[in-house]
OpenMM code with the backbone's topology and positions (N, CA, C; nanometers):
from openmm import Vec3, app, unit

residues = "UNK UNK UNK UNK UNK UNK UNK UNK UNK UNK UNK UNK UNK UNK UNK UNK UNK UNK UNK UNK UNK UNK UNK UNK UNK UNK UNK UNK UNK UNK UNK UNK UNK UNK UNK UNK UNK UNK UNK UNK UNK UNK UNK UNK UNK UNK UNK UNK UNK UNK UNK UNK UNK UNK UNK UNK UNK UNK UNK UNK UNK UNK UNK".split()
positions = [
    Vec3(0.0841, -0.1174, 0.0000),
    Vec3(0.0000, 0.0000, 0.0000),
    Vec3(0.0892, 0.1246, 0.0000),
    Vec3(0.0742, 0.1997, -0.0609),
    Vec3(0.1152, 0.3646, -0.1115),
    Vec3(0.1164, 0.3994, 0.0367),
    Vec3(0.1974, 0.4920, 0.0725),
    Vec3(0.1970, 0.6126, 0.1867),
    Vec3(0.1102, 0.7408, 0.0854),
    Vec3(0.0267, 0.7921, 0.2454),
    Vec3(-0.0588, 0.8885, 0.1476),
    Vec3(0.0315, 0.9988, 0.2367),
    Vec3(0.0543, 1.0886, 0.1451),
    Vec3(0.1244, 1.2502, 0.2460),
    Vec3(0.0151, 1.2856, 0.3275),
    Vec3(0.0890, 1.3449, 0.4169),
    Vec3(0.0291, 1.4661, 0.5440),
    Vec3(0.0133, 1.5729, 0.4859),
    Vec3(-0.1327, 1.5983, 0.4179),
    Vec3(-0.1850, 1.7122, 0.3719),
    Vec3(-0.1231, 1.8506, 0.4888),
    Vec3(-0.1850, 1.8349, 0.5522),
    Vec3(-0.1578, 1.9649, 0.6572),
    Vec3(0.0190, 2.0418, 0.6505),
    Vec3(0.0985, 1.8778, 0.6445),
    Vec3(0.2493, 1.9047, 0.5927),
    Vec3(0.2557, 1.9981, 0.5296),
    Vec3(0.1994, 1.9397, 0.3992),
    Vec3(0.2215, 1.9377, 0.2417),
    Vec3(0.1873, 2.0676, 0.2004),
    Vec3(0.1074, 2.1656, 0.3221),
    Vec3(0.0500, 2.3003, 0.3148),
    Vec3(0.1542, 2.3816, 0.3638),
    Vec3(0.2207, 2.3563, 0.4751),
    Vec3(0.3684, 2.4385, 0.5706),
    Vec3(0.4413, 2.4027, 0.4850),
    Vec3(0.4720, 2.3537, 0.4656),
    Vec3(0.6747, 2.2894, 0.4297),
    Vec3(0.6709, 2.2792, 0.2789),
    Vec3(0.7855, 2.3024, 0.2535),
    Vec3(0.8272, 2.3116, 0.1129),
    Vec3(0.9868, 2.2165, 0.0748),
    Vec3(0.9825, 2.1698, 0.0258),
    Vec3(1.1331, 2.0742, -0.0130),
    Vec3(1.2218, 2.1358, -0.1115),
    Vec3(1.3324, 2.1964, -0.1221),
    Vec3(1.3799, 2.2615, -0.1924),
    Vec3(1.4480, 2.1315, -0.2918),
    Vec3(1.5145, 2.1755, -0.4354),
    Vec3(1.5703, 2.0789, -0.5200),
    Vec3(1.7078, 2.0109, -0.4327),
    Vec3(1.7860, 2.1015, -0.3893),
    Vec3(1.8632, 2.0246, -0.2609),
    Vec3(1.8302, 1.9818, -0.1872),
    Vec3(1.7024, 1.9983, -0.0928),
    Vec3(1.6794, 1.9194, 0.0194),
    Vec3(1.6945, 1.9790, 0.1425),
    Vec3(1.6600, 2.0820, 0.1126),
    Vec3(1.6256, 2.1320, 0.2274),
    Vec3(1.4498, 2.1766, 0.2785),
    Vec3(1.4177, 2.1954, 0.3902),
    Vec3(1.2921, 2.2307, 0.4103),
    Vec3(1.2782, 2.3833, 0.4470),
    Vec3(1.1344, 2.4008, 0.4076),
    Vec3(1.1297, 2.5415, 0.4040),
    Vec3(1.0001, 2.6009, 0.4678),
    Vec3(0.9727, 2.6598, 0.5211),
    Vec3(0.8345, 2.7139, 0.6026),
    Vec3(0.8177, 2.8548, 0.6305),
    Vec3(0.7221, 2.9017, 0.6437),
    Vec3(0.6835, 3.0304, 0.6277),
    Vec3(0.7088, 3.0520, 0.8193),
    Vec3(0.7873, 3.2196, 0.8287),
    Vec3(0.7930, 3.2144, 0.9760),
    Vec3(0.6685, 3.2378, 1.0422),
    Vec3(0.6611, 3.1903, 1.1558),
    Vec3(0.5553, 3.1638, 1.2607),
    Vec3(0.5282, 3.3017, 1.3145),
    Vec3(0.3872, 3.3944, 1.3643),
    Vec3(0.2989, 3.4709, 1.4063),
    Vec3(0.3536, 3.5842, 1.3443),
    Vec3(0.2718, 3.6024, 1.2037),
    Vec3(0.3055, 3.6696, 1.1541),
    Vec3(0.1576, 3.7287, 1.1006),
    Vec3(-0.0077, 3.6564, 1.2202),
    Vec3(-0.1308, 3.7091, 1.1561),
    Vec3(-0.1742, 3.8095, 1.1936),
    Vec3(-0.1627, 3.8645, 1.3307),
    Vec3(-0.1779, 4.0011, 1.3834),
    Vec3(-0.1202, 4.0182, 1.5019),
    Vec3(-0.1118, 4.1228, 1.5917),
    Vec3(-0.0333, 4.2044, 1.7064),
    Vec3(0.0429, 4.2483, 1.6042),
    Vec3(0.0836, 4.2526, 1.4831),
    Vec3(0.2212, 4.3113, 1.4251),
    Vec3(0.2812, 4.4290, 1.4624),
    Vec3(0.1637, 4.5418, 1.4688),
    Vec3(0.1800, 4.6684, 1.5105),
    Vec3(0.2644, 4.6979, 1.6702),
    Vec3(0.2432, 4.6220, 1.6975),
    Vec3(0.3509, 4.6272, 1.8670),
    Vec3(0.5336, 4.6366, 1.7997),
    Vec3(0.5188, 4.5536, 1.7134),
    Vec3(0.6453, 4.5476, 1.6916),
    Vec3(0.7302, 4.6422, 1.6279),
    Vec3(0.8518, 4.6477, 1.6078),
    Vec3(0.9379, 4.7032, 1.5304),
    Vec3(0.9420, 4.6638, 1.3625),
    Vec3(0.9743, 4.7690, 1.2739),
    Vec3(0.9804, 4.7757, 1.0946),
    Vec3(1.0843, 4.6687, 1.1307),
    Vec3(1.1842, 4.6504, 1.2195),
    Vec3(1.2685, 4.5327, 1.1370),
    Vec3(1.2451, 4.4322, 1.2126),
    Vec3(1.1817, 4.3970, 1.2532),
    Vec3(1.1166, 4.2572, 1.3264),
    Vec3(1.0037, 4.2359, 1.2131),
    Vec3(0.9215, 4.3005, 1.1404),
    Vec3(0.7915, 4.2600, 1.0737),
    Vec3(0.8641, 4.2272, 0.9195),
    Vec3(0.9892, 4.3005, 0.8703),
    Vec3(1.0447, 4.2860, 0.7433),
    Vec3(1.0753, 4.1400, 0.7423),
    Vec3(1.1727, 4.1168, 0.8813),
    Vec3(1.2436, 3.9843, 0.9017),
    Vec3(1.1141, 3.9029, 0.9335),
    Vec3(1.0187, 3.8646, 0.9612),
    Vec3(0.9188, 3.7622, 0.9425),
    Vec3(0.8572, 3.7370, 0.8059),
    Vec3(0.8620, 3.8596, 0.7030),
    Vec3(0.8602, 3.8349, 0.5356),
    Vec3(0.8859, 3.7390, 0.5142),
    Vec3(1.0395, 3.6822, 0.5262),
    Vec3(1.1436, 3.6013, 0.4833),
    Vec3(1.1162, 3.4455, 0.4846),
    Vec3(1.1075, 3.3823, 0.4411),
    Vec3(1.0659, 3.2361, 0.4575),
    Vec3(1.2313, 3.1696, 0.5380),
    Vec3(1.1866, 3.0366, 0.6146),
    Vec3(1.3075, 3.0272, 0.7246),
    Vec3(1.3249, 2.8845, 0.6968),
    Vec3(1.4585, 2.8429, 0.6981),
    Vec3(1.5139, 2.6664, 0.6318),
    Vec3(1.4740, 2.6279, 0.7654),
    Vec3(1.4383, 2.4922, 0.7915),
    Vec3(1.3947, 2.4379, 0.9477),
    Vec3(1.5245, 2.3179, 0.9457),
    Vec3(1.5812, 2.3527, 1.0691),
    Vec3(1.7521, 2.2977, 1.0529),
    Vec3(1.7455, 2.2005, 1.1857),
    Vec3(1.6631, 2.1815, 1.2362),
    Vec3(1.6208, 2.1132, 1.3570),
    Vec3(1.5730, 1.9636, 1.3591),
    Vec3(1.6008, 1.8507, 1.4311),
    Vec3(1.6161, 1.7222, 1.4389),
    Vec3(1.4502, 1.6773, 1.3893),
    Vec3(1.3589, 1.7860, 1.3340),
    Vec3(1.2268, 1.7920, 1.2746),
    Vec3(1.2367, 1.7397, 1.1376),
    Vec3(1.3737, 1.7230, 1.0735),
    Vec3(1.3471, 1.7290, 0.9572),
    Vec3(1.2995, 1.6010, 0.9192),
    Vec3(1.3699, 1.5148, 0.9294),
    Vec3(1.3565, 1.3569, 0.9090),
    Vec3(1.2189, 1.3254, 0.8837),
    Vec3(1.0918, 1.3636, 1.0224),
    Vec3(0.9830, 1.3164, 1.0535),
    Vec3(0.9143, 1.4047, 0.9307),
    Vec3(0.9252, 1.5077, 0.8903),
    Vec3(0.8935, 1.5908, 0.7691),
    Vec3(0.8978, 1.5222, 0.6679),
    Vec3(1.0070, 1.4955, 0.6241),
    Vec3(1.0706, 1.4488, 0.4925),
    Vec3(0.9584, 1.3420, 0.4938),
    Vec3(0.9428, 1.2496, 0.5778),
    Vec3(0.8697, 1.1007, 0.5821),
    Vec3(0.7461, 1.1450, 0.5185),
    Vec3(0.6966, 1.2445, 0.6115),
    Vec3(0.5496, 1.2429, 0.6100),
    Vec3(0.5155, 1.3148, 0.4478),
    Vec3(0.6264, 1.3610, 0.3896),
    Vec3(0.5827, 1.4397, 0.2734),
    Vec3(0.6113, 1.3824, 0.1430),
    Vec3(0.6256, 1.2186, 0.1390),
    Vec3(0.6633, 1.1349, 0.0425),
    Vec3(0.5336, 1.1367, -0.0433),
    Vec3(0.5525, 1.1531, -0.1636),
    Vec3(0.5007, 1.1889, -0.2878),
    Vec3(0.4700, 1.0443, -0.3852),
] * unit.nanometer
topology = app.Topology()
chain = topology.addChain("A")
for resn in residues:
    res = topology.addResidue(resn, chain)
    for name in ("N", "CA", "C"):
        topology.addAtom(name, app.Element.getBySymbol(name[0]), res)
């Protein structure tokens, strides 16, 4: 039987052609205004996830 992907994954994370993972940074839907122009620029930025997370990712996002 096929592995079916983790939709919910498959919505966060992104697999780059090297292999790396990729995710949009975290609370970035409102309070923004508290913060500082270079705290809200730097959450723009999409962030590589370099953390012992990856493995269980990679699994769940088999195609």
């Amino acid at each position: 039987m096929k592995i079916k992907t983790r939709k919910a994954i498959a919505k966060r994370f992104k697999i780059t052609k090297k292999g790396k993972i990729i995710a949009r940074t975290a609370n970035q839907d409102h309070f923004n205004s508290r913060e500082s122009g270079n705290k809200t620029r730097q959450k723009r930025a999409d962030k590589q996830i370099v953390t012992g997370v990856k493995k269980a990712i990679k699994r769940q996002l088999v195609k």
